[in-house]
C-alpha angles and dihedrals in degrees: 000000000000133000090245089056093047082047090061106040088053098049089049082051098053087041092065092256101305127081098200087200128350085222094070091044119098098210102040096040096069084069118085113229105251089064088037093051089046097049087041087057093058103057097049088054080062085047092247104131152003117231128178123184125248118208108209120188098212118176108230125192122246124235092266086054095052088049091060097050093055083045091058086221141069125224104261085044086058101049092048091048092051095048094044080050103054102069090206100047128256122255114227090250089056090044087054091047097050093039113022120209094343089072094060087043094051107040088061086061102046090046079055092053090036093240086133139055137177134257111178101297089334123106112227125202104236091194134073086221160027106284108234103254094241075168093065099043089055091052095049093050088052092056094044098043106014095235146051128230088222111080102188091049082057091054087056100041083054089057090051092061094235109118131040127202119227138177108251110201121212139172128240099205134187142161121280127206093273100049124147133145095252125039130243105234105218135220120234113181132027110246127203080245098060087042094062103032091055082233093129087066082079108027117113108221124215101256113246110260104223094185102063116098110242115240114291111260116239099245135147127248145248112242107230093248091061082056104054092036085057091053091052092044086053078047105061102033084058087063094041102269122160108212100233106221107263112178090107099110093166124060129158122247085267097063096035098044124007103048084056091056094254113162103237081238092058114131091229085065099061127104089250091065108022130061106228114193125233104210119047090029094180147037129230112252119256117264089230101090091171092054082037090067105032080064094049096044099046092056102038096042112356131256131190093046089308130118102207136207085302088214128129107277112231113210085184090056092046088069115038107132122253145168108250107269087198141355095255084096090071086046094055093054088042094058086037083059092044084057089071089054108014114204138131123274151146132250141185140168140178116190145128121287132177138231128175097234141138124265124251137141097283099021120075121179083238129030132151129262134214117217139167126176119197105195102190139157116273097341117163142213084266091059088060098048088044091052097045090060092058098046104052083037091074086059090052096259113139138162096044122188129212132214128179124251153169125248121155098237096038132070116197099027135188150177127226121221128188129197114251119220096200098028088049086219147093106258130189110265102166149350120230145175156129120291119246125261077225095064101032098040091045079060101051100250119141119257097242095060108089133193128211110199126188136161144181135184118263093215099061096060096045091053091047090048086049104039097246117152094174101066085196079069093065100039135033131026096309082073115120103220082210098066083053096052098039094049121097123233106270126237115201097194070093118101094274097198 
């Protein structure tokens, strides 16, 4: 125990068991509060005692101020008691010489309370005597006492510069259930010693506190994009999704574009948007030669009431190797696998796609994309809208709002928009549609047999649940891993916009 400790069980002693504050008292208030607070701790962790901070604005004197007081005079004072005491006057330049920068400093002030006047260039004294220095003696009660009664002389002593006002912390204590004038030292573990020499029989151990918290294990953390993904995927088994397998990052051209009904001139095609690998450079084309040329035909000269793009259809471009520009590749082998057992079902994925872009704080050259795809008898585009509003519904987002759009595998074709609280705006949250004759017939699947496509960016609805407005923040190297392990899990029955 130490002598602090003694200090304070024996002035709560003397105090009839209560310190009404440590600040009034003649032997705590020696300690500073940061050694008072920790050996009051202590004891109350013995049960000892109770303890509650006090929080005391108390006025303290700068440095100029303390100056003064060893002076005996204020500025003003000085300046009075040398020109009373030069018979001819003083001129401003032999004031400065004999005071410095005080002289500057305190003429101001005896021109204010009318002690000087002027001569000339001379200084005259316009009193008979030295003023009494009520300054001073303001200065002198705030360092005594900490405070002045007048409140308006604080205020100008403020603007002077010459006080300061601080928090002074001090302790209420009183006796707890467990108080005595020495401490108990507890045991807190059982040693081979005590066990032989029967001394644990008599030794007072120190009682289990149930209400720390144990040490923080060392563990990893999940990335807020694994959060929110979670909470879609949670999303969309609760309304009888099957996640489609999605850690196939390269496809070939095929797969990524004309399955999905993508005219081999399409922008989106081009170098500047779409990774192309070097090795290997192509595909192998796909066993299926009938679903081969439906491909081929639908695009070069129509099939399934369409007419197609009516252009020169390239096998070498088909499969050319990419990486995949969006998940709707997985989607379309998923629906070329549905024509050998057509039926109706329900499909999502969430995974990483690539797009040869530049960076900025809201565009990556990869990012995830969310994507579910409903294949049905006979839906319509009501049934997607309908559904939409269910299914964003379940993130709190409500009052949706749909555009048309164009898209190549989708006819019709929309965008969805949300209205954005902060932003005070409808923003973009999504892009739907029906899938093409073009794309479902050349698979085999029946006409009747519809499919409603939509997707979103994972990475939009995680910035706007943390906050981030970089996205380069939230993916890639520039990532703190603070902000990952510090962020809650998200939960986007939340208003989402």
């Amino acid at each position: 125990m130490s002598d602090i400790q003694l200090d304070i069980l024996k002035a709560v002693n003397d105090n009839n068991g209560v310190i009404e504050n440590t600040l009034n008292d003649s032997t705590l208030s020696k300690y500073d509060a940061a050694t008072l607070h920790s050996n009051l701790t202590s004891l109350w962790s013995k049960e000892m005692i109770n303890f509650s901070k006090i929080e005391v604005d108390k006025w303290t004197l700068t440095d100029e101020a303390q100056s003064y007081i060893s002076k005996g005079a204020t500025p003003e004072v000085q300046v009075v008691d040398l020109v009373l005491k030069s018979l001819q006057g003083l001129t401003i330049s032999e004031l400065n010489t004999n005071l410095g920068p005080v002289g500057s400093v305190g003429q101001g002030k005896a021109f204010k309370n009318k002690w000087l006047g002027k001569d000339g260039d001379k200084l005259i004294a316009k009193v008979d005597k030295l003023p009494t220095d009520s300054v001073l003696d303001e200065l002198k009660t705030i360092e005594k006492t900490g405070t002045l009664a007048d409140k308006k002389e604080l205020t100008e002593l403020k603007k002077r510069k010459l006080i300061n006002l601080v928090k002074i912390v001090g302790y209420k204590v009183e006796k707890a259930e467990k108080f005595a004038l020495e401490i108990t030292n507890f045991e807190t573990d059982i040693t081979s010693d005590m066990i032989t020499k029967d001394t644990w029989k008599d030794a007072q151990f120190k009682p289990y506190n149930f209400n720390s918290e144990g040490v923080y294990p060392s563990s990893g953390a999940l990335h807020p994009l694994n959060k929110v993904r979670e909470e879609f995927r949670q999303i969309f088994f609760s309304m009888g999704f099957t996640e489609m397998p999605s850690n196939q990052y390269v496809e070939s051209g095929f797969w990524n574009f004309d399955t999905l009904f993508v005219p081999q001139q399409h922008p989106a095609r081009d170098l500047q948007d779409t990774f192309y690998l070097k090795d290997p450079v192509n595909a192998k084309k796909p066993e299926d030669d009938e679903y081969w040329n439906n491909i081929k035909q639908v695009h070069q000269d129509g099939k399934y009431g369409s007419i197609g793009y009516r252009y020169p259809w390239k096998s070498a471009e088909s499969l050319r190797m990419v990486l995949r520009t969006h998940t709707t590749a997985i989607s379309s082998r998923m629906l070329y696998n549905l024509a050998k057992d057509p039926k109706p079902i329900r499909l999502f994925s969430i995974d990483r796609v690539f797009r040869n872009e530049a960076v900025d704080a809201t565009h990556l050259a990869e990012f995830h994309q969310i994507e579910g795809v409903i294949a049905g008898y006979d839906i319509t585009l009501g049934d997607l809208i309908g559904f939409m509003d269910d299914f964003f519904g379940k993130m709190g987002v409500s009052n949706l709002r749909f555009k048309s759009a164009y898209n190549p595998y989708t006819e019709p074709s929309l965008e969805i928009f949300a209205y954005h609280n902060g932003l005070g705006k409808w923003v973009e949250i999504g892009n739907s549609g029906m899938f093409r004759p073009e794309m479902l017939e050349s698979m085999g699947l029946p006409k009747n047999l519809r499919v409603l496509g939509w997707g979103l960016s994972l990475e939009r609805p995680t910035m706007i649940k943390y906050g981030v407005s970089n996205i380069r923040e939230l993916l890639g190297h520039k990532v703190s891993l603070d902000f990952i392990e510090s962020n809650p899990a998200a939960r986007l029955d939340e208003d989402l916009v």
